[in-house]
Backbone atoms as SQL, in Angstrom:
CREATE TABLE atoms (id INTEGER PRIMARY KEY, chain TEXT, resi INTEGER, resn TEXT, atom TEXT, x REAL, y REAL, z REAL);
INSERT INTO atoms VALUES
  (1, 'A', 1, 'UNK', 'N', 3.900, 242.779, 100.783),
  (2, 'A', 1, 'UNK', 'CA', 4.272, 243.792, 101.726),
  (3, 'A', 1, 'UNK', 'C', 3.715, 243.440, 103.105),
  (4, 'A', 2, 'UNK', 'N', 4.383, 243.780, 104.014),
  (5, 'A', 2, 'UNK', 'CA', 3.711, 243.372, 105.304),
  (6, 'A', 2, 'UNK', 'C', 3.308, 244.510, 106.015),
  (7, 'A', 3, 'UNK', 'N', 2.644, 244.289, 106.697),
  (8, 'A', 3, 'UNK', 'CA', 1.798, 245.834, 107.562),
  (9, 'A', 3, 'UNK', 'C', 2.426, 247.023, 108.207),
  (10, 'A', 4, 'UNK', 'N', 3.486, 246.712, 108.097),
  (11, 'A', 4, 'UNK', 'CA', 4.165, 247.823, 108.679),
  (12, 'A', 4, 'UNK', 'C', 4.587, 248.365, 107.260),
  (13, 'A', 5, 'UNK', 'N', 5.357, 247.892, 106.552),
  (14, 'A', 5, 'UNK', 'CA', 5.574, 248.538, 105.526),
  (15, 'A', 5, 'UNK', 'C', 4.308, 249.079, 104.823),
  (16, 'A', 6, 'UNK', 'N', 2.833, 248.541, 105.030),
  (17, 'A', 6, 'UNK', 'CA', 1.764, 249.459, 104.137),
  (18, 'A', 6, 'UNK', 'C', 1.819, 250.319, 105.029),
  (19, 'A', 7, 'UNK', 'N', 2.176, 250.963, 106.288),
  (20, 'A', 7, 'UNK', 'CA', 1.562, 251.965, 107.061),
  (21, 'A', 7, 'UNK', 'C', 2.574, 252.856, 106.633),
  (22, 'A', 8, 'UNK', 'N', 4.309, 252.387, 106.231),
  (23, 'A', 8, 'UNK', 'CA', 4.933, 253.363, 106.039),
  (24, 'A', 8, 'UNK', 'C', 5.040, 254.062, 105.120),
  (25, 'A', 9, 'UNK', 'N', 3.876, 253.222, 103.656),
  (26, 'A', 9, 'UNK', 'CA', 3.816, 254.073, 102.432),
  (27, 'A', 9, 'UNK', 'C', 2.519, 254.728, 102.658),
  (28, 'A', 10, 'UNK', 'N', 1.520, 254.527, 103.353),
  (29, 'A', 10, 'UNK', 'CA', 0.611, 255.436, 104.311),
  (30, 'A', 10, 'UNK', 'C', 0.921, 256.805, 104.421),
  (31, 'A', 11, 'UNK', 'N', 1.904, 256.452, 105.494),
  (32, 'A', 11, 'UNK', 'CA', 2.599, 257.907, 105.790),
  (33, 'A', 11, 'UNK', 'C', 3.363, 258.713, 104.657),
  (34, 'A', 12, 'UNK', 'N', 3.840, 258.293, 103.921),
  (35, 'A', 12, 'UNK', 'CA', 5.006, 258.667, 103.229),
  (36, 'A', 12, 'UNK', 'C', 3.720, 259.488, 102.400),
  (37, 'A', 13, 'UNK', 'N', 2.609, 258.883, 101.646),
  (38, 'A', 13, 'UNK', 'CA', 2.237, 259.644, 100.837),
  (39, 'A', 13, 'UNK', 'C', 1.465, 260.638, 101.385),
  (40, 'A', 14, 'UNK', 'N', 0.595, 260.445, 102.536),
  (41, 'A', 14, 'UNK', 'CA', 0.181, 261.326, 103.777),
  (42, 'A', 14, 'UNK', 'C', 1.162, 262.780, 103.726),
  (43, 'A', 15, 'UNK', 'N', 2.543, 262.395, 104.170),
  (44, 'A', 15, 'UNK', 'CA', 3.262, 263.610, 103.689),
  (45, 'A', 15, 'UNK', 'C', 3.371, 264.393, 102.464),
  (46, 'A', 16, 'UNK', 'N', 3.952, 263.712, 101.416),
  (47, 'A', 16, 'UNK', 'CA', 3.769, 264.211, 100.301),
  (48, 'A', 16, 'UNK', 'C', 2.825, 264.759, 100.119),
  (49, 'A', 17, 'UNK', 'N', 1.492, 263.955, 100.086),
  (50, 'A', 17, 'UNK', 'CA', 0.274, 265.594, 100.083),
  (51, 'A', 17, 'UNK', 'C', 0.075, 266.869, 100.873),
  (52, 'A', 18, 'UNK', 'N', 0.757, 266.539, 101.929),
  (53, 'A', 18, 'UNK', 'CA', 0.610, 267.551, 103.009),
  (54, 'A', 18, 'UNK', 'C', 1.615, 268.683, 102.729),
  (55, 'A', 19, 'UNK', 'N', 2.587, 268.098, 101.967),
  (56, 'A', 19, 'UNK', 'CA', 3.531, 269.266, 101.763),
  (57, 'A', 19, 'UNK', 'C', 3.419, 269.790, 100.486),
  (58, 'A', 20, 'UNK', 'N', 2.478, 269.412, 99.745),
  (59, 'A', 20, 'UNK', 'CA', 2.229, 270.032, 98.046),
  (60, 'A', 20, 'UNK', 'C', 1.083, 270.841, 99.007),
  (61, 'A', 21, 'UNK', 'N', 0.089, 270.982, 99.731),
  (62, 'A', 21, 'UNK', 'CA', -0.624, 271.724, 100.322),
  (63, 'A', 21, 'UNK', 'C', 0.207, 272.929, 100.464),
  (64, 'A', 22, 'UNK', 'N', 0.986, 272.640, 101.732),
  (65, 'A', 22, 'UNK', 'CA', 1.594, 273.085, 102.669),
  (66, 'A', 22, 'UNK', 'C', 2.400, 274.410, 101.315),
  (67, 'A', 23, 'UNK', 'N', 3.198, 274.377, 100.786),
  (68, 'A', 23, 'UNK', 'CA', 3.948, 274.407, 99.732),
  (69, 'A', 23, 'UNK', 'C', 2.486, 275.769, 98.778),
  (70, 'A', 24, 'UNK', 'N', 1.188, 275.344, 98.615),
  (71, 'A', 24, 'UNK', 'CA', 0.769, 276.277, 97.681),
  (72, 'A', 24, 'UNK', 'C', 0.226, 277.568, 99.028),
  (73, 'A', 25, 'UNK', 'N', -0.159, 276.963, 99.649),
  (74, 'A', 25, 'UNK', 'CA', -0.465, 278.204, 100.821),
  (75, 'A', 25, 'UNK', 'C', 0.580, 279.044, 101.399),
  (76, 'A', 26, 'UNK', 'N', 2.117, 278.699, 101.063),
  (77, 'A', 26, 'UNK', 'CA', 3.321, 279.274, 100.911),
  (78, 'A', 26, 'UNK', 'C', 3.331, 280.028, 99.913),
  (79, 'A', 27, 'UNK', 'N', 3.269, 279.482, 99.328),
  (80, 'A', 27, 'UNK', 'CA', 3.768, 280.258, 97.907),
  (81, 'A', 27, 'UNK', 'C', 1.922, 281.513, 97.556),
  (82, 'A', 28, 'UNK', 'N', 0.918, 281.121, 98.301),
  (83, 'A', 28, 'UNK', 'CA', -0.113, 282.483, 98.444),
  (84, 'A', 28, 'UNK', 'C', 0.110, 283.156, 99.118),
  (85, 'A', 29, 'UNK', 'N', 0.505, 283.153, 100.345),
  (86, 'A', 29, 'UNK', 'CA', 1.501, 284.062, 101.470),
  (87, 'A', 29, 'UNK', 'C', 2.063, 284.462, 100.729),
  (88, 'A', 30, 'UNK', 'N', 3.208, 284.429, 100.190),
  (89, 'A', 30, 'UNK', 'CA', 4.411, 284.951, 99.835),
  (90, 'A', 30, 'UNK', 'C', 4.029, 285.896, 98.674),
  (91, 'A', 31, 'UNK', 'N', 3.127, 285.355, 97.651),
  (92, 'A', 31, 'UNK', 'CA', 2.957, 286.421, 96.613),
  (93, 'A', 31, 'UNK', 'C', 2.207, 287.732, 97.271),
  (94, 'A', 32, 'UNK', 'N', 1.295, 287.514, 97.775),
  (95, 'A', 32, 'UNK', 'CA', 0.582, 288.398, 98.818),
  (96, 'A', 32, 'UNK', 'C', 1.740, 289.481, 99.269),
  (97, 'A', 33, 'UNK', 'N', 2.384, 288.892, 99.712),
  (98, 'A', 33, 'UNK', 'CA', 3.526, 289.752, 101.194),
  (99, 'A', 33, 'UNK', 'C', 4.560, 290.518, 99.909),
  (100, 'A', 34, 'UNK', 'N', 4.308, 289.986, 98.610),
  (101, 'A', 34, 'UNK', 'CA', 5.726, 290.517, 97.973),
  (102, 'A', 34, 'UNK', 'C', 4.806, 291.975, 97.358),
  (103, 'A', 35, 'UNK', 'N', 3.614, 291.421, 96.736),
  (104, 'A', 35, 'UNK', 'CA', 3.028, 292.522, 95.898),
  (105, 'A', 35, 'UNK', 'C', 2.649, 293.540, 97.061),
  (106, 'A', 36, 'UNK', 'N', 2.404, 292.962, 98.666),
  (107, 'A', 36, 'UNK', 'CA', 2.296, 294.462, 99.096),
  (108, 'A', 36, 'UNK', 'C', 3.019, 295.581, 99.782),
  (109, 'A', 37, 'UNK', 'N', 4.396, 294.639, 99.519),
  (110, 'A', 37, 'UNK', 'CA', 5.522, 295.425, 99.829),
  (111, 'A', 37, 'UNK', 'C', 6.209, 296.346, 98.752),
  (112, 'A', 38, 'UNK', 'N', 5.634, 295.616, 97.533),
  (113, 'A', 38, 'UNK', 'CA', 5.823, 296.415, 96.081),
  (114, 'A', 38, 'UNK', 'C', 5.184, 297.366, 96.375),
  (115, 'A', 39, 'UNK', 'N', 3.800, 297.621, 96.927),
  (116, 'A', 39, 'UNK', 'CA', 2.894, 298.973, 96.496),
  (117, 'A', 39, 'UNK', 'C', 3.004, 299.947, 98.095),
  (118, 'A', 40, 'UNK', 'N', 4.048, 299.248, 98.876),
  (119, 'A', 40, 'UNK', 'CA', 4.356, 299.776, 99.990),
  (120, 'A', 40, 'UNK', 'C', 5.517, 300.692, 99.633),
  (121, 'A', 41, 'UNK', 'N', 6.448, 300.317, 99.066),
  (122, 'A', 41, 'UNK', 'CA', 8.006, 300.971, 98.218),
  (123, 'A', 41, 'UNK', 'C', 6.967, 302.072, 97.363),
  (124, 'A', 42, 'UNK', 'N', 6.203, 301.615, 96.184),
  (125, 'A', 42, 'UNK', 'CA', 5.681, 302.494, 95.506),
  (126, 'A', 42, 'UNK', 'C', 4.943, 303.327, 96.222),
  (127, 'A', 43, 'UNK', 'N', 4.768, 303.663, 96.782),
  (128, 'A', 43, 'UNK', 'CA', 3.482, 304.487, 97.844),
  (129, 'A', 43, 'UNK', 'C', 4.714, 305.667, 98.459),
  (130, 'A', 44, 'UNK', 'N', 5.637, 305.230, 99.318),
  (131, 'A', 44, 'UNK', 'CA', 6.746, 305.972, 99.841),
  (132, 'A', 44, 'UNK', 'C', 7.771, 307.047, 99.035),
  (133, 'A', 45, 'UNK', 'N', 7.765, 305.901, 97.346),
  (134, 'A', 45, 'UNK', 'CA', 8.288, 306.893, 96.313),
  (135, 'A', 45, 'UNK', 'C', 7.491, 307.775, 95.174),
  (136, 'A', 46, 'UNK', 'N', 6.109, 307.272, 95.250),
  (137, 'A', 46, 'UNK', 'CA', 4.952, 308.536, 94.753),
  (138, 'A', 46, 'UNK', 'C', 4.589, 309.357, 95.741),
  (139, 'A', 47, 'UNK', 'N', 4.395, 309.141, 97.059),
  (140, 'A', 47, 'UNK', 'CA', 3.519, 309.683, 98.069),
  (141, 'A', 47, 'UNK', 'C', 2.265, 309.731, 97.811),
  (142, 'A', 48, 'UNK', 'N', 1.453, 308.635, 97.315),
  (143, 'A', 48, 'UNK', 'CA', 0.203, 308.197, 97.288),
  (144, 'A', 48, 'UNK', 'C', -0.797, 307.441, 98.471),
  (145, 'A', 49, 'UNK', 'N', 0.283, 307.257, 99.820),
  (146, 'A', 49, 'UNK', 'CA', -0.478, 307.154, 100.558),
  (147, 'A', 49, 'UNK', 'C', -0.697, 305.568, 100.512),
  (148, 'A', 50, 'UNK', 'N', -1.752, 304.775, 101.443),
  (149, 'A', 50, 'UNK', 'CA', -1.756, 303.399, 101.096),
  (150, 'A', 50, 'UNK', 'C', -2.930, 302.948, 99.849),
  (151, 'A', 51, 'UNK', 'N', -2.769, 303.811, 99.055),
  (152, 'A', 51, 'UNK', 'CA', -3.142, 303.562, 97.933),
  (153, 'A', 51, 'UNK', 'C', -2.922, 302.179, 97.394),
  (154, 'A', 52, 'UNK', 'N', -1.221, 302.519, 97.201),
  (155, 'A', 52, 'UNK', 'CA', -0.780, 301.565, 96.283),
  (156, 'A', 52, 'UNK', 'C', -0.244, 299.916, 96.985),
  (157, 'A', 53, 'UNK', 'N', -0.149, 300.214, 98.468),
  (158, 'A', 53, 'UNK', 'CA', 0.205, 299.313, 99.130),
  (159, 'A', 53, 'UNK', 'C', -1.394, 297.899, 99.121),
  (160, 'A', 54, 'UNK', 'N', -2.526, 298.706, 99.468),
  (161, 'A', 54, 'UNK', 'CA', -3.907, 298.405, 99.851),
  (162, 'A', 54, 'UNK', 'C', -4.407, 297.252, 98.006),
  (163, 'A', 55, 'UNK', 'N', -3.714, 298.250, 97.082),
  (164, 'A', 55, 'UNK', 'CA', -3.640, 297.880, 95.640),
  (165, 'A', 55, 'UNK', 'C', -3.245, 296.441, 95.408),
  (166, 'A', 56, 'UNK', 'N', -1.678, 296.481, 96.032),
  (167, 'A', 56, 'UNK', 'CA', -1.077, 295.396, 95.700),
  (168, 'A', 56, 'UNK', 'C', -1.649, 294.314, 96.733),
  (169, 'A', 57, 'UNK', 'N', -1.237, 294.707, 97.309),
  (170, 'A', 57, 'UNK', 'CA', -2.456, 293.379, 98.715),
  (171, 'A', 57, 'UNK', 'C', -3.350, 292.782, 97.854),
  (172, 'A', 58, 'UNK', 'N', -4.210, 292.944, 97.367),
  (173, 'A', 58, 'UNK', 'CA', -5.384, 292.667, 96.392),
  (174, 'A', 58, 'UNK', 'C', -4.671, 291.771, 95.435),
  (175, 'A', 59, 'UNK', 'N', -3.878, 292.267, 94.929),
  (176, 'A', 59, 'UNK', 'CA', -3.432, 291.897, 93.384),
  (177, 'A', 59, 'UNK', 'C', -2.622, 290.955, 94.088),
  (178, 'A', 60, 'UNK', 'N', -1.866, 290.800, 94.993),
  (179, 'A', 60, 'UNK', 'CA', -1.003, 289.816, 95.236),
  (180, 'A', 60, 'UNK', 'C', -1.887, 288.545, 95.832),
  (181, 'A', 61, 'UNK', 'N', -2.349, 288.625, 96.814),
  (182, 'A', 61, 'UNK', 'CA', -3.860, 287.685, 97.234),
  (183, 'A', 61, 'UNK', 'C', -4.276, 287.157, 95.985),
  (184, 'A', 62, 'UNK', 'N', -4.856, 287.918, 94.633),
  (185, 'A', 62, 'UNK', 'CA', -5.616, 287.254, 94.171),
  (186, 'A', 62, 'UNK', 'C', -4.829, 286.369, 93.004),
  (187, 'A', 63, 'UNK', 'N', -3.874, 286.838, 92.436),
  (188, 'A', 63, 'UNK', 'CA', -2.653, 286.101, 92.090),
  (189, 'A', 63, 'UNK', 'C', -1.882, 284.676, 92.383),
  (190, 'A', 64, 'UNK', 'N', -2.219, 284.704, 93.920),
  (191, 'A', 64, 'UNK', 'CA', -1.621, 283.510, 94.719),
  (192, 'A', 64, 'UNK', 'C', -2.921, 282.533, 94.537),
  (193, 'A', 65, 'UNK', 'N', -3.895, 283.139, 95.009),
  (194, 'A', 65, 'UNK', 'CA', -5.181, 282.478, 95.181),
  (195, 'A', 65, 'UNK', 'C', -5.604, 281.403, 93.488),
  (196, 'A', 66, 'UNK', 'N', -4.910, 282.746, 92.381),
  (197, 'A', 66, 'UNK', 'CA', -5.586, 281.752, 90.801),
  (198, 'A', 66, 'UNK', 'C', -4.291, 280.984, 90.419),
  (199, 'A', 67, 'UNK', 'N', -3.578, 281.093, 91.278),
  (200, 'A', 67, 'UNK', 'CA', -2.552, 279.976, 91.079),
  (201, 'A', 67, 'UNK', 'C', -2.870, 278.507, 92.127),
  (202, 'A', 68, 'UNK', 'N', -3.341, 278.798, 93.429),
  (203, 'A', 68, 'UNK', 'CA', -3.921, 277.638, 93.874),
  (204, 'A', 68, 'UNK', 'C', -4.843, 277.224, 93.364),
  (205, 'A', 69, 'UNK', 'N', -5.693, 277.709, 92.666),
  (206, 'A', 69, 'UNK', 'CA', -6.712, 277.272, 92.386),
  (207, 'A', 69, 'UNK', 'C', -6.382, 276.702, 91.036),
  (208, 'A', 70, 'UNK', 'N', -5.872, 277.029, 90.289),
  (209, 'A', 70, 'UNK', 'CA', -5.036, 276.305, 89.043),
  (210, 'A', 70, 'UNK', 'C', -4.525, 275.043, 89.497),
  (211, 'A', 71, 'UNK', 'N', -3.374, 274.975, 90.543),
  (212, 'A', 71, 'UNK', 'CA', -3.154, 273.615, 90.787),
  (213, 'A', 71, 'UNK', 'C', -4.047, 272.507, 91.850),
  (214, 'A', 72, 'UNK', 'N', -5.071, 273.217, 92.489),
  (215, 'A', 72, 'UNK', 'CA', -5.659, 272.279, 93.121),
  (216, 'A', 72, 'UNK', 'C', -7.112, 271.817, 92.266),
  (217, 'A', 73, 'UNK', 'N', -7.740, 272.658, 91.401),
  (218, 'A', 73, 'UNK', 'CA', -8.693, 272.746, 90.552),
  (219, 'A', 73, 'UNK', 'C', -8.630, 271.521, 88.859),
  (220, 'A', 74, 'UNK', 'N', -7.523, 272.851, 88.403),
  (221, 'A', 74, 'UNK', 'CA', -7.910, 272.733, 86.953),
  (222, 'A', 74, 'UNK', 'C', -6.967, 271.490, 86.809),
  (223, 'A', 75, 'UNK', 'N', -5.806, 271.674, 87.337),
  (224, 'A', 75, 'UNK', 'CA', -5.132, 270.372, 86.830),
  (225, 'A', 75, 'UNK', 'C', -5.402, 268.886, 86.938),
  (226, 'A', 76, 'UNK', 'N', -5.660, 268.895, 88.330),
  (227, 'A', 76, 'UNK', 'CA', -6.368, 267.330, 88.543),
  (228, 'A', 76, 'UNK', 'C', -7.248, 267.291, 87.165),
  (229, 'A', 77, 'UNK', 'N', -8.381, 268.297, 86.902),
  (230, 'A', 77, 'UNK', 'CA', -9.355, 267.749, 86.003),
  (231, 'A', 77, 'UNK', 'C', -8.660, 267.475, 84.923),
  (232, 'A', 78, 'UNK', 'N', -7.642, 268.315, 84.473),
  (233, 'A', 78, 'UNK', 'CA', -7.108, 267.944, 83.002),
  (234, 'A', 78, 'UNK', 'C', -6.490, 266.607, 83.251),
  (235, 'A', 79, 'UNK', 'N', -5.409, 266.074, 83.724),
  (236, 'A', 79, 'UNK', 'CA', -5.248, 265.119, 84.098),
  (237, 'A', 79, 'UNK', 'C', -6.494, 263.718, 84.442),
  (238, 'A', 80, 'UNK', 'N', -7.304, 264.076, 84.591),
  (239, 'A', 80, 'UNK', 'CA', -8.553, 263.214, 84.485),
  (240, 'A', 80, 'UNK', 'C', -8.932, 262.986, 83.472),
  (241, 'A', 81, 'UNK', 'N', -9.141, 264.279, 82.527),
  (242, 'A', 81, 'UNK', 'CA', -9.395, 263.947, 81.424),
  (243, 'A', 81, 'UNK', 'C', -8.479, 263.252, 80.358),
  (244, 'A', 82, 'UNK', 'N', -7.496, 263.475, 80.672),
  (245, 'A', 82, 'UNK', 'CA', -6.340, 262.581, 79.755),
  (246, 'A', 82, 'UNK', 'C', -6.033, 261.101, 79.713),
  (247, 'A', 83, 'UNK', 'N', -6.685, 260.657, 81.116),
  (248, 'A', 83, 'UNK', 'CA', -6.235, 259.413, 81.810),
  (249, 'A', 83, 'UNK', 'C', -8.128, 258.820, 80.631),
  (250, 'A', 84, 'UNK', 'N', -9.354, 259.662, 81.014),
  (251, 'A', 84, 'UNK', 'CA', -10.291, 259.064, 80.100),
  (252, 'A', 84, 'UNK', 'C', -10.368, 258.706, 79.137),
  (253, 'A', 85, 'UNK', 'N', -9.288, 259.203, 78.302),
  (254, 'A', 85, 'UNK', 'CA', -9.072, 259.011, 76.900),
  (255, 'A', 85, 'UNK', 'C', -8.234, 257.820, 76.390);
């Protein structure tokens, strides 16, 4: 390979990680924004106030959060461990 071509698989995988990042901090946003629009609807049709909105915020955050942490955490290790064996 010659040097330009190592810089362009450089980059290439440079991206690829950046967008499996990019991609789980999306997808924690998004669960976040969905569960607290769920307890925002539910709140308007109990009249509980931001009870249920304040609820889901929580639950959606922490949801997104044990799913990043699942794929940036646990899997590499399992995968480590499989490759030891």
């Amino acid at each position: 390979m010659s040097e330009r071509e190592d810089r362009r698989a450089a980059a290439a995988r440079s991206v690829a990680e950046a967008s499996r990042y990019l991609g789980l901090g999306l997808q924690w946003a998004l669960s976040t924004l969905l569960f607290l629009l769920g307890g925002w609807w539910l709140d308007s049709k109990l009249g509980t106030g931001p009870l249920l909105l304040i609820l889901g915020a929580f639950v959606g955050a922490a949801a997104g959060f044990y799913s990043m942490y699942r794929h940036v955490v646990v899997e590499p290790r399992r995968e480590n461990e499989q490759e030891d064996r």
